[in-house]
C-alpha positions as CSV (number, residue, x, y, z in Angstrom):
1,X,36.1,12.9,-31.4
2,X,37.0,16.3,-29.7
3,X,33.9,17.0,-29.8
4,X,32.7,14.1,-27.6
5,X,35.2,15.1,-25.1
6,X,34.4,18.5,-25.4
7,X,30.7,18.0,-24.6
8,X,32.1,15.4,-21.7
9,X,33.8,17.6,-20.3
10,X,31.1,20.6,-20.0
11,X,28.6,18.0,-18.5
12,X,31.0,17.4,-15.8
13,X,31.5,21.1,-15.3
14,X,27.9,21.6,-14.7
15,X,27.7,18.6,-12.8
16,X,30.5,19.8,-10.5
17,X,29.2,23.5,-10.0
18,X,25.9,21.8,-8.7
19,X,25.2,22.0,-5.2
20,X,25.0,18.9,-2.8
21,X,21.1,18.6,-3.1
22,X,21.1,19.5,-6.7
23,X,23.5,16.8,-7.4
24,X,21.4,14.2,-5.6
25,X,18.8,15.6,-7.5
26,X,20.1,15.0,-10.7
27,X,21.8,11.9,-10.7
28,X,18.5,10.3,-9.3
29,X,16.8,11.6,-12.2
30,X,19.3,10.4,-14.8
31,X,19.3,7.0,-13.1
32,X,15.6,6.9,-12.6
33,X,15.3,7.9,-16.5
34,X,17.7,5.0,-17.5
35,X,15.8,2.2,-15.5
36,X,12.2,3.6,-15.8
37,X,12.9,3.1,-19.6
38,X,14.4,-0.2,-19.1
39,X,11.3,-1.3,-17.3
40,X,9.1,0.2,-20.3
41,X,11.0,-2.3,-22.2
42,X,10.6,-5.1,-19.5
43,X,6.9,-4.4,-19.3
44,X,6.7,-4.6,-23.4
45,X,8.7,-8.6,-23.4
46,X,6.0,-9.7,-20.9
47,X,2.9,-9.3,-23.3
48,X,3.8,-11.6,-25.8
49,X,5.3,-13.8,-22.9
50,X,2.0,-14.0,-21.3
51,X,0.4,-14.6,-24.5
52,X,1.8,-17.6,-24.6
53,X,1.4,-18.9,-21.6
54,X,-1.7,-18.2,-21.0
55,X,-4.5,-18.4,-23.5
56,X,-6.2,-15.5,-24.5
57,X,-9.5,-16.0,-22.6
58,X,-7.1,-16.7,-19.1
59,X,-5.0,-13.5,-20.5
60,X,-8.9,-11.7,-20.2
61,X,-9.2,-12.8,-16.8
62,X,-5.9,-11.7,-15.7
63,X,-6.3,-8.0,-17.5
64,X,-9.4,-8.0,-15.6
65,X,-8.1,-8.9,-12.0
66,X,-5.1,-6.7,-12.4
67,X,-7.8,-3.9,-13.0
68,X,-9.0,-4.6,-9.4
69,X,-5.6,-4.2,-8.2
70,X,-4.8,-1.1,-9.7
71,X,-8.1,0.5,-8.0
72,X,-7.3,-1.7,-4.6
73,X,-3.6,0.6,-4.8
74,X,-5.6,3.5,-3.7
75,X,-6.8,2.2,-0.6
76,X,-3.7,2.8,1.6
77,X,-5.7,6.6,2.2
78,X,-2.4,8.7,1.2
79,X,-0.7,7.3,4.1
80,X,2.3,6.7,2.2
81,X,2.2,9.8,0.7
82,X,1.8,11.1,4.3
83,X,5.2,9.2,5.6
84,X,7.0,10.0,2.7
85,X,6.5,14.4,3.1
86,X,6.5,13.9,7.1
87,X,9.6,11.6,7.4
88,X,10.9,14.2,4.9
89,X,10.3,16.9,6.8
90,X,12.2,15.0,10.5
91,X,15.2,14.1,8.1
92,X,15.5,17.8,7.1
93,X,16.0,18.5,11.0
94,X,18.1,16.1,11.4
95,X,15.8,14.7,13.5
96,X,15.9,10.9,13.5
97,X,14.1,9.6,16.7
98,X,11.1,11.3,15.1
99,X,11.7,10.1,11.5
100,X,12.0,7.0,13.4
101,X,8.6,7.2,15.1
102,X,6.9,8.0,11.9
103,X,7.9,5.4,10.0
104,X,6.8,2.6,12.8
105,X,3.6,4.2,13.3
106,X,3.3,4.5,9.4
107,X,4.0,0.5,9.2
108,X,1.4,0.2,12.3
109,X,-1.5,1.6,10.5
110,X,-0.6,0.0,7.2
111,X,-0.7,-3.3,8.4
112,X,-4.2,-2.2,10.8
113,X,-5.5,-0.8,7.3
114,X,-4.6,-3.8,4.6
115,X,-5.7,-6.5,7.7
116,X,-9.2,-5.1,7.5
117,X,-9.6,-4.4,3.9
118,X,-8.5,-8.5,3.2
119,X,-11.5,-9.3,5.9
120,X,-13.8,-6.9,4.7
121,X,-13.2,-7.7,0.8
122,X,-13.5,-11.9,1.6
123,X,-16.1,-11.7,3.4
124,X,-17.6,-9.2,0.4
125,X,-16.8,-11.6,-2.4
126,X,-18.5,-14.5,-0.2
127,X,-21.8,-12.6,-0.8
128,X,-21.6,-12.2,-4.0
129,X,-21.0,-14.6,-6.9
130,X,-17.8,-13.5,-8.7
131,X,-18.3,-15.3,-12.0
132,X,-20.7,-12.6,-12.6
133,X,-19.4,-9.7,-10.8
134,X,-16.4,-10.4,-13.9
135,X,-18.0,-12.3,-16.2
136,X,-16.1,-15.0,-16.5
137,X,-17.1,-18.9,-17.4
138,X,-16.8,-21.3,-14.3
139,X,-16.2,-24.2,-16.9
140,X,-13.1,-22.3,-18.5
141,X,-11.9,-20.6,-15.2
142,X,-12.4,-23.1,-12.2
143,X,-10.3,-21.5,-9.7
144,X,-11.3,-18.0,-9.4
145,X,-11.7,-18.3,-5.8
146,X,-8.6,-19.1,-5.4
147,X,-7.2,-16.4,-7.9
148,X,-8.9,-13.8,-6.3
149,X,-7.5,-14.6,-2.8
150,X,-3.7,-15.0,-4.2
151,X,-4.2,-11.4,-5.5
152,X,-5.5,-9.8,-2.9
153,X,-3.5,-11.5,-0.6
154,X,-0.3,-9.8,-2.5
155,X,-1.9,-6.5,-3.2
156,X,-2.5,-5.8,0.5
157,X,1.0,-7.5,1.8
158,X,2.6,-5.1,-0.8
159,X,0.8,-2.2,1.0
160,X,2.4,-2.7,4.0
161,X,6.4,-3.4,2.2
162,X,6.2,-1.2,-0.4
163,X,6.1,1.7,2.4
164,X,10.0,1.6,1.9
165,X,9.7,3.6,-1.7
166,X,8.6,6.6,1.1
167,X,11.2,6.1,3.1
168,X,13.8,6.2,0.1
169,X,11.6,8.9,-1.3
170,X,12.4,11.2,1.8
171,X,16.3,9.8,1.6
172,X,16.4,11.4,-1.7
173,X,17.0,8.0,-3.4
174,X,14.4,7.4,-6.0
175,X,16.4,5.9,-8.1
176,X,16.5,2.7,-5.8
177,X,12.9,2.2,-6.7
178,X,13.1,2.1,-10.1
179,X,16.4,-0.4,-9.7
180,X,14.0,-2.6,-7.6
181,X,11.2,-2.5,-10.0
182,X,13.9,-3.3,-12.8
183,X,15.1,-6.5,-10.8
184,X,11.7,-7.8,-10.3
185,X,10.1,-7.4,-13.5
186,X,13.3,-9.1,-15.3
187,X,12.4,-12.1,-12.0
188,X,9.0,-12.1,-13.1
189,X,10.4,-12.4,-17.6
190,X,12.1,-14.9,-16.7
191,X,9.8,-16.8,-14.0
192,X,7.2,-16.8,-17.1
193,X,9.9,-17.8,-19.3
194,X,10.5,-20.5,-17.6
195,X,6.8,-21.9,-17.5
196,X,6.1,-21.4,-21.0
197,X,9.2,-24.0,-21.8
198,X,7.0,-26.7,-19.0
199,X,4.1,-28.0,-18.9
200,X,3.0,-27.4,-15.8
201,X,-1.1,-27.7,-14.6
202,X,-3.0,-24.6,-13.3
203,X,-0.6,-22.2,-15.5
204,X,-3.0,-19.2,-14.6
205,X,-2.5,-19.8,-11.2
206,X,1.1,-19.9,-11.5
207,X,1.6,-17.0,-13.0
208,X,-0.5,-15.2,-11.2
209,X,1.3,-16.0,-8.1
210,X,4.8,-14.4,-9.9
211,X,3.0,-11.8,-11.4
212,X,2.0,-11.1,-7.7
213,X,4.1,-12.3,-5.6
214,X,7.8,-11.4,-7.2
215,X,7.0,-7.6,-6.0
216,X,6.6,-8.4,-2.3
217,X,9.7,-10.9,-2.2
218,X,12.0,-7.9,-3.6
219,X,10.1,-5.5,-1.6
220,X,11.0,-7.4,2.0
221,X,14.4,-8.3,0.3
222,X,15.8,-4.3,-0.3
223,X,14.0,-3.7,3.5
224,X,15.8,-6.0,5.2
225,X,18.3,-4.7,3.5
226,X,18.3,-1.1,4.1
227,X,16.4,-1.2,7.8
228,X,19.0,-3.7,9.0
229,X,22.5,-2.8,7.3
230,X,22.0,0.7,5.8
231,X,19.7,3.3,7.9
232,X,19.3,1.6,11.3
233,X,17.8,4.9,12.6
234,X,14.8,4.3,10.6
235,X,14.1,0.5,11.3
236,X,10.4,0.5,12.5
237,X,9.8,-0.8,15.7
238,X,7.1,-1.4,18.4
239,X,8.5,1.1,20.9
240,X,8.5,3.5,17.8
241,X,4.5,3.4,17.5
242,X,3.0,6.8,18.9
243,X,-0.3,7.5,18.4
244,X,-0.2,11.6,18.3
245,X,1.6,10.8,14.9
246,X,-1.5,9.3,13.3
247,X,-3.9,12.2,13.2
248,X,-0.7,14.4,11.6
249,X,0.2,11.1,8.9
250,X,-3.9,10.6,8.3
251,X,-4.7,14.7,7.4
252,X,-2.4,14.7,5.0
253,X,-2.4,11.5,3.8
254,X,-6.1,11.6,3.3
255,X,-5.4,15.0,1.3
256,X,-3.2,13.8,-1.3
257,X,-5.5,10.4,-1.2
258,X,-8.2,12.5,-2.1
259,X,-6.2,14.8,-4.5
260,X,-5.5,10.7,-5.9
261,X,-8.7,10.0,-6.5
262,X,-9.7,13.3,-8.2
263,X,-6.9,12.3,-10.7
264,X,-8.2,9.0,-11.3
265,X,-11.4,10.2,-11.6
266,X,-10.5,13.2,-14.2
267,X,-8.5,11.0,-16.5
268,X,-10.0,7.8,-16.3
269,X,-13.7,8.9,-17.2
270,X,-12.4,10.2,-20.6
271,X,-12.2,7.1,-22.3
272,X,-15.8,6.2,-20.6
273,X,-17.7,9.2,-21.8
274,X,-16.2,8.5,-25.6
275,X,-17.9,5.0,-25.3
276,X,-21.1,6.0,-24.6
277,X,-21.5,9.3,-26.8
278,X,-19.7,8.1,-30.2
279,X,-18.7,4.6,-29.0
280,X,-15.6,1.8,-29.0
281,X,-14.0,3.2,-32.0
282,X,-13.2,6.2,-30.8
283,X,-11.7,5.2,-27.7
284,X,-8.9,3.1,-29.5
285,X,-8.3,6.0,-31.7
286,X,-8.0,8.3,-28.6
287,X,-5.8,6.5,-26.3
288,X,-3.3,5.9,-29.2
289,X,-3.1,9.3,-30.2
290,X,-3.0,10.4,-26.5
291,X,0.0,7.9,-25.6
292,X,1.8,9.3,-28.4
293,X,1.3,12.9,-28.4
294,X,1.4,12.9,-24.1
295,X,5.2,11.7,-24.8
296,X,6.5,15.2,-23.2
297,X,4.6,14.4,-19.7
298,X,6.0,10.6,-19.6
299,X,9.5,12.2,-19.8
300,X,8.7,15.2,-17.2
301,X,7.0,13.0,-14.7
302,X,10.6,10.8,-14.6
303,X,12.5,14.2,-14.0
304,X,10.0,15.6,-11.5
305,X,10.1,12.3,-9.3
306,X,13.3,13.4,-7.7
307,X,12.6,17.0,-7.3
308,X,9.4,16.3,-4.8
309,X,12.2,15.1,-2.3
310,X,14.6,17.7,-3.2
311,X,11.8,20.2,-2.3
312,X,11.0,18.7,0.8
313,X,14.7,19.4,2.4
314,X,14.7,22.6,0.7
315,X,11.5,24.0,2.5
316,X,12.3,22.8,5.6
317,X,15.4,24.0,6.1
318,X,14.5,27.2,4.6
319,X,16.5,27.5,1.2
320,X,14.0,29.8,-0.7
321,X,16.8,31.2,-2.7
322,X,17.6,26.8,-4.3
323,X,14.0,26.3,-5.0
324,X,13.9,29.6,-6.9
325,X,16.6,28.3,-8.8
326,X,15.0,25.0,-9.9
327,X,11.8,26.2,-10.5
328,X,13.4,28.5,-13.2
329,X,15.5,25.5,-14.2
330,X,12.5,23.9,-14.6
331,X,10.5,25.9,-16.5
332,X,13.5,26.9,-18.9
333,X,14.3,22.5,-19.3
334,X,10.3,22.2,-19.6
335,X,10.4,25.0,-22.7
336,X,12.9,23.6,-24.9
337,X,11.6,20.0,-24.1
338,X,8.3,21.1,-25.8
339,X,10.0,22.7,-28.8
340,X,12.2,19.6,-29.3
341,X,9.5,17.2,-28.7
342,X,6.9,18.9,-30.4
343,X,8.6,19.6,-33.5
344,X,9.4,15.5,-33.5
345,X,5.7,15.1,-33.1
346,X,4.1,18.0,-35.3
347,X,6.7,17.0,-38.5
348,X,7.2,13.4,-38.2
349,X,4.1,11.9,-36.3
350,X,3.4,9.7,-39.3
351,X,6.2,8.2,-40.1
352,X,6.6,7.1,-36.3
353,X,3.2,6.2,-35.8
354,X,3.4,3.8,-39.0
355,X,6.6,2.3,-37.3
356,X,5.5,1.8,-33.9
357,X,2.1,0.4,-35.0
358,X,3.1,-1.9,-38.0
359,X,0.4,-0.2,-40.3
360,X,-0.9,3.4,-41.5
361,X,-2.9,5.6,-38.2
362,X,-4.6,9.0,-39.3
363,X,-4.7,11.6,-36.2
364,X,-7.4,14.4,-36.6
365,X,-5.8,17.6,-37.3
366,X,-8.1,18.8,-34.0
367,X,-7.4,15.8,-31.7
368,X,-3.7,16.1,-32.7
369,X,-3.4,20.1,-31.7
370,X,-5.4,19.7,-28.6
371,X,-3.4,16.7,-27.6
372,X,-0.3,19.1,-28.0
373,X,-1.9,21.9,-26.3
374,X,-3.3,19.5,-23.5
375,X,0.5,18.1,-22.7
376,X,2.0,21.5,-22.5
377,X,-0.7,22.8,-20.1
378,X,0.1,19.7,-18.2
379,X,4.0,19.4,-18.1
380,X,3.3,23.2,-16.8
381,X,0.7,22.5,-13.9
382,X,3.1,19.2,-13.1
383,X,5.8,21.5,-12.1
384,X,3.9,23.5,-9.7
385,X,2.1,20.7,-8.2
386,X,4.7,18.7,-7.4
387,X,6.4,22.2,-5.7
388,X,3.1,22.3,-3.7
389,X,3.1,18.7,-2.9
390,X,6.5,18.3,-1.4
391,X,5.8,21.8,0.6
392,X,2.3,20.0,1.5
393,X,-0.1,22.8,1.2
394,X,-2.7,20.7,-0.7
395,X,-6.0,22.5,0.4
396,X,-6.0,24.8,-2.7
397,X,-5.0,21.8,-5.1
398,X,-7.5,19.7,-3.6
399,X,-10.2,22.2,-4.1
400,X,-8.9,22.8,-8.0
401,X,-9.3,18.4,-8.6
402,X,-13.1,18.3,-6.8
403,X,-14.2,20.7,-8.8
404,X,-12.5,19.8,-12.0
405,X,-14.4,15.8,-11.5
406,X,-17.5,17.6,-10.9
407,X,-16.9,19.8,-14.0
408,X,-15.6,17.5,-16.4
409,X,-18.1,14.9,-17.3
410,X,-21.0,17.8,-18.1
411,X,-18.4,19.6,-20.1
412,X,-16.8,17.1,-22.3
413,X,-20.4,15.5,-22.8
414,X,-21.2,18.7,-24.5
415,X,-18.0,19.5,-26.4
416,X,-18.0,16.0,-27.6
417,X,-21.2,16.5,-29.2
418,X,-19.8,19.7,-30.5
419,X,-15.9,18.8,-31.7
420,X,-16.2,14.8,-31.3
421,X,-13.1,13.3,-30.2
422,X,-11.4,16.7,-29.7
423,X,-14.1,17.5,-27.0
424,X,-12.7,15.3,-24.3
425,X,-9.0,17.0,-24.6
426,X,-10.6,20.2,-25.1
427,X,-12.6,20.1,-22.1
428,X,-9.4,19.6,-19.9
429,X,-7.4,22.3,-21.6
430,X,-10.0,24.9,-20.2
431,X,-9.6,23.0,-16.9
432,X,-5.9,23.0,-16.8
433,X,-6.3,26.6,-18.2
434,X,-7.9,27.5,-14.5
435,X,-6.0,25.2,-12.6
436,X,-2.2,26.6,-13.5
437,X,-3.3,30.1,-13.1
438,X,-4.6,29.5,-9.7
439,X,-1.8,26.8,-8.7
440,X,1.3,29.1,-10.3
441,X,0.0,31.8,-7.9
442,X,0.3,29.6,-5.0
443,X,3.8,28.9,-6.2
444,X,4.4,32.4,-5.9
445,X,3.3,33.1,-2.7
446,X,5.2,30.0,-1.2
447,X,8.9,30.9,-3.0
448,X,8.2,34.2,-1.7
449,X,7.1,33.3,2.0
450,X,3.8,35.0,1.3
451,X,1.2,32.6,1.6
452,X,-1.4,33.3,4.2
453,X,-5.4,31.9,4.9
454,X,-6.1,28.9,2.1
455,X,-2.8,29.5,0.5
456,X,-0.8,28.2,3.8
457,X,-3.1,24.7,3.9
């Protein structure tokens, strides 16, 4: 029992000795570990929800459609990304007319941006038949039209409202977005809930429009909220809207949009190129053993969501000697994470595997090591990117991801052939291997105020 006090007590110490930003730093990322697990959870209950609701060729169709959406996402160019380092930056220097300015004109081009992409894509599905574009059966689907439009509809509204997780992002109060999400995924387990208990017509239309829809309610909800009662100075207006703040929101917007897409690209072709070369087998067998053994970067990204904004204030107003601090903070957390972690994973991987998936699963003694290797690399390079991120000197990084999507598809076709499985992970390892040399260097120049030519873009 003293023991429990004791330990109590020394958190509270640390806590205390923290400074101001640190503090906001932390409790964001204890709160957004708390609810980002409690949506995990919330995302787990809808499955079998969904299920049965819908049937399982209508479950098909939706998995599909919500595909589209998650490519659609990455249409707003960066400019959120943009708003959220730039706002940052005016909030820093206490500078709230600007902040002010860049978050109307940020809302301006969004809505500019998501009206054109909802004409463009109409008139682009009218040209084309989308029962085949998705394969789906007219006579079990009859309202794909209609399912399409509801989607898109939401996708590109939610552009435009979900441009206030920026704006909280620069506040320093991530944690708000992960309370949002919570609230509207328990909306949308109990929305579904509720129509699996009736016996209503058009069920896959219905739950398409809560799947959809539930997001952007909550989303306008917490803005009206927090433009209107909470941070005034911020509520985007017309008068607000200057055009010499687009070109600076767009270059780096488009940066990190393009630094996006090189992500995408880099981790989503994996499973791709183990179709084709040793087919669908494989791929099940690599992304279970690459959502389990990856565990350590699920936890780091949590953590490293709040440091991004601490960062941002930190720069601007100069503090070299606080983000020297939490870099070594960071790496010294990020060590004994991957000796805890790793000795969970390395000594009892079995035994949890057999749990979690309700039956015996076999990991390659290659695929298993590179997947350990691969994760440290990358809880590493995640710390020094999201450094350079929130300084937003992208122009090195954004080299680093073009040529890493032009290198990685040649490489793991060979080392596939070579090590099978293994080949993909490997294949990034020597990628990461190139990419945290160069990027820790950069992290070196900028805690030292050295940077100079590509470094400084």
């Amino acid at each position: 029992m003293l023991g429990k006090y004791k330990s109590l007590i020394s958190f509270n110490s640390f806590f205390e000795r923290q400074d101001t930003r640190s503090k906001v730093m932390y409790a964001n990322a204890l709160a957004s570990i708390f609810f980002r697990i409690a949506n995990i959870v919330i995302s787990f209950l809808l499955i079998p929800i969904l299920i049965k609701v819908l049937n399982s060729y209508e479950y098909g169709t939706w998995l599909t459609i919500a595909s589209l959406v998650s490519w659609i996402n990455y249409f707003d160019i960066g400019l959120g990304s943009g708003l959220k380092n730039k706002l940052g930056e005016s909030l820093a220097k206490n500078n709230k007319i600007l902040g002010r300015e860049y978050v109307s004109s940020s809302y301006f081009l969004m809505c500019l941006i998501s009206t054109f992409l909802f004409l463009f894509l109409v008139f682009l599905s009218g040209l084309f038949d989308i029962y085949s574009v998705f394969n789906i059966d007219v006579n079990k689907i009859p309202n794909l039209h209609i399912l399409f439009i509801i989607v898109l509809s939401s996708t590109l509204i939610n552009f435009t409202t979900k441009l206030l997780d920026n704006v909280l992002f620069a506040l320093q109060k991530t944690a708000i977005n992960n309370v949002k999400l919570a609230i509207s995924q328990v909306t949308i387990l109990l929305y579904l809930y509720i129509i699996s208990l009736s016996n209503v017509d058009n069920v896959l239309i219905f739950a398409t429009l809560g799947l959809t829809f539930i997001p952007v309610f909550f989303n306008i909800i917490f803005s009206i909220y927090f433009y209107f009662f909470k941070y005034e100075y911020l509520s985007p207006n017309f008068k607000s809207i200057k055009v010499k703040h687009f070109k600076s929101l767009f270059s780096l917007g488009i940066n990190f949009f393009l630094i996006q897409i090189g992500v995408l690209v880099m981790f989503q072709t994996q499973s791709l190129i183990l179709v084709k070369v040793l087919g669908p087998e494989s791929v099940t067998s690599y992304n279970i053993s690459y959502k389990f053994y990856t565990v350590l970067y699920m936890l780091l990204t949590i953590i490293m969501v709040p440091f991004w904004s601490g960062v941002l204030e930190a720069y601007n107003k100069e503090d070299f000697r606080w983000l020297k601090n939490k870099i070594k903070q960071l790496l010294k957390l990020n060590i004994i994470l991957i000796v805890i972690i790793n000795f969970v994973l390395i000594y009892f991987d079995k035994f949890i595997l057999e749990f979690w998936l309700g039956q015996k699963f076999t990991v390659d003694f290659e695929l298993k090591y590179s997947l350990i290797v691969y994760t440290i690399l990358l809880s590493f390079l995640t710390i020094a990117m999201n450094l350079i991120n929130g300084v937003g000197k992208l122009k090195v990084q954004l080299i680093l991801y073009m040529g890493a999507v032009v290198l990685n598809i040649p490489l793991s076709y060979y080392l596939i052939i070579k090590y099978n499985i293994s080949g993909v992970v490997i294949s990034s390892i020597l990628i990461f291997i190139i990419m945290n040399i160069v990027l820790w260097r950069q992290v070196y120049l900028i805690l030292n105020k050295n940077t100079y030519g590509l470094w400084n873009k």
